[in-house]
N, C-alpha and C positions, 0 to 999 in steps of 0.2 A: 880774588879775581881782579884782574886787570881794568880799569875802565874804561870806557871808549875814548874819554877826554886825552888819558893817558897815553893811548895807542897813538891817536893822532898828534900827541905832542911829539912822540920816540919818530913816529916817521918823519915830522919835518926834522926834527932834527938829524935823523942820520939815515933818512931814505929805506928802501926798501930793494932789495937787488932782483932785478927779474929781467928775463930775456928780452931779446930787443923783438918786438913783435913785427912777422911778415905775414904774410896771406897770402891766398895761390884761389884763382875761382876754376871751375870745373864746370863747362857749360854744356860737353857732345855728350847728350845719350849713350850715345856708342861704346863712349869712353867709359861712365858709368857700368855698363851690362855687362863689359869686357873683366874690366878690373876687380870691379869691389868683391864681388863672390871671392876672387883668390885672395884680397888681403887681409881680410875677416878670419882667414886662416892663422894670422899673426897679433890679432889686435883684439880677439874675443875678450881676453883677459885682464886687456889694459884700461884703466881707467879713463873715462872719454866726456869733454864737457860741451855741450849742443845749446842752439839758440836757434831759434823763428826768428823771421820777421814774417806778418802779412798786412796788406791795406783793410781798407776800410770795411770791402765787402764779403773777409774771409778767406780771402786768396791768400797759398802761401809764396812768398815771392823768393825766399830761398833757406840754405838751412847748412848751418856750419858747425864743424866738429876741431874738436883739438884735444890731442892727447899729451901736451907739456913739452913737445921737441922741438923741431925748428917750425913749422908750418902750420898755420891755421889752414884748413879746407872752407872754402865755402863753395856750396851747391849752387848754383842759378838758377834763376826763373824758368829757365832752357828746362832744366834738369824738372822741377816740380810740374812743368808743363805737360812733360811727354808719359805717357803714364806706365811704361814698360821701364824706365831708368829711374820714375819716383819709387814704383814698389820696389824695384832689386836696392835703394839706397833704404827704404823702410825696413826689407828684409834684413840687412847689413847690419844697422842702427839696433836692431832687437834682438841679434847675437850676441851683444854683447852683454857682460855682467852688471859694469861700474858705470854706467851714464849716469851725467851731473847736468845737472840744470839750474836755473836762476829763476826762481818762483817757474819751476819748472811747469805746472799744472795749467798755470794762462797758457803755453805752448801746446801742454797735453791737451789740452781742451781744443785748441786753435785745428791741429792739427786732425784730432777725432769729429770736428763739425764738418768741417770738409771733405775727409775720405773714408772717415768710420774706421781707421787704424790708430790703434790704442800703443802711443810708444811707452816704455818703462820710463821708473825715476829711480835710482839708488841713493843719489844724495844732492838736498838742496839748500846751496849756500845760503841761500833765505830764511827758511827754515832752521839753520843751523846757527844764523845770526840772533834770532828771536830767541833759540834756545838757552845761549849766553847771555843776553841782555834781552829779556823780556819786558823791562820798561821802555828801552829804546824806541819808543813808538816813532813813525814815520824815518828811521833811520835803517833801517832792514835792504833799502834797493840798492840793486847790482853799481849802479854808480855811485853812489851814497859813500858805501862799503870798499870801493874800487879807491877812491880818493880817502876815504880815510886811512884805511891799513897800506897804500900802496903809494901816496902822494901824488897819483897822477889827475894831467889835466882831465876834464871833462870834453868826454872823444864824441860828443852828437851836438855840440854848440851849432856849425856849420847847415848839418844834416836838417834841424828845426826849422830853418830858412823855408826851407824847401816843404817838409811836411807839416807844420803846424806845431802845436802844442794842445798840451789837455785832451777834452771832447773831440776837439775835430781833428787831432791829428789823422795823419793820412802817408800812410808807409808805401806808399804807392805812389806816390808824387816824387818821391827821391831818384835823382839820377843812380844809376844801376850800381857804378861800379861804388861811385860812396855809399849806396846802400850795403852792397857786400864787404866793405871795407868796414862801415859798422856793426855790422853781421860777425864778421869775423873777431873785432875788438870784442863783443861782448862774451863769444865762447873762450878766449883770452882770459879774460880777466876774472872769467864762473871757475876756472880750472886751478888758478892761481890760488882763489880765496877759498877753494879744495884744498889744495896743498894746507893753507895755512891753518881752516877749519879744525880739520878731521883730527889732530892730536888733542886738539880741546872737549870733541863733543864724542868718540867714536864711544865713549861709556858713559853717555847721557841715554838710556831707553827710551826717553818720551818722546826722541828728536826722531828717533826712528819707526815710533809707533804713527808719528804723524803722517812721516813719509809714505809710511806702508797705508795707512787713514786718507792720505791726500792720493794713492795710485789708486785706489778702490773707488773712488767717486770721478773719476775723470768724464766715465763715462753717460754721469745722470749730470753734467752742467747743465 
């Protein structure tokens, strides 16, 4: 097996090739109840990587999807606000087979305190990181892993200003559109370390008895 020190040495040395990351926010209701039912029709099948953000009090403030193309989707506060375009985006979200997460469970959980809707997990890069390197203790997070295998900056320096750190942070205090622009890097970069996962672990059993072990308790956090 490869070792972490390894990985990270091959990427500074010769980078890691990955799309140049845009984002698109999606704020009208309207827009949501119109669309998403019809394109659920095209994308049930495809592999789709999702990320939360909420503040302090449990709020979720928005919620983005990317399936590997040109566009990051993020939802807006707009969207989780109004409760006829959160569940058609719930509904949409639970169509599908392959949704990827990033310690997807903190979101599952985030998401079931507030509304009592239990979204799925298929595959989490977290989980799948631990299952490779099981010693790598405290090296397992979405950004951790993002800069190691992929050599990029660290995309929330900015953002921290704003929200805190540790205990108090506070995802609610972030101006919007850089919240959703962070929002959206992190379903980016859950998708990517997809891509590079899954030839490694998809015949690892334990990586997915976990998974299927981490959907079943979402809902006794």
């Amino acid at each position: 097996a490869i070792s972490v020190l390894t990985q990270s040495l091959r990427v500074h040395r010769d980078g890691y090739p990955l799309p140049e990351y845009k984002y698109q926010v999606v704020s009208d209701p309207l827009e949501v109840a119109l669309w998403l039912p019809e394109l659920i029709k095209w994308s049930f099948d495809k592999p789709v990587a999702m990320d939360t953000e909420w503040d302090k009090d449990g709020n979720i403030l928005c919620l983005s999807v990317y399936y590997g193309d040109e566009l990051v989707t993020v939802f807006s506060e707009e969207i989780m606000q109004d409760e006829v375009a959160r569940n058609t985006l719930f509904e949409f979200i639970k169509a599908h087979y392959y949704i990827i997460w990033a310690n997807g469970k903190a979101d599952q959980v985030a998401v079931m305190r507030r509304w009592g809707v239990w979204l799925p997990c298929w595959f989490d890069t977290m989980l799948a990181h631990h299952a490779l390197h099981p010693s790598a203790s405290g090296q397992h997070g979405l950004k951790d892993m993002a800069q190691r295998y992929f050599g990029v900056e660290d995309w929330d320096k900015e953002l921290h200003k704003h929200i805190g750190s540790g205990d108090n942070i506070d995802f609610g205090l972030a101006p919007r559109e850089m919240l959703y622009e962070y929002n959206g890097m992190d379903s980016f970069y859950t998708f990517w370390l997809y891509i590079h996962f899954l030839p490694m672990v998809e015949n690892i059993p334990a990586l997915w008895d976990e998974i299927k072990w981490a959907n079943n308790f979402v809902d006794v956090e």
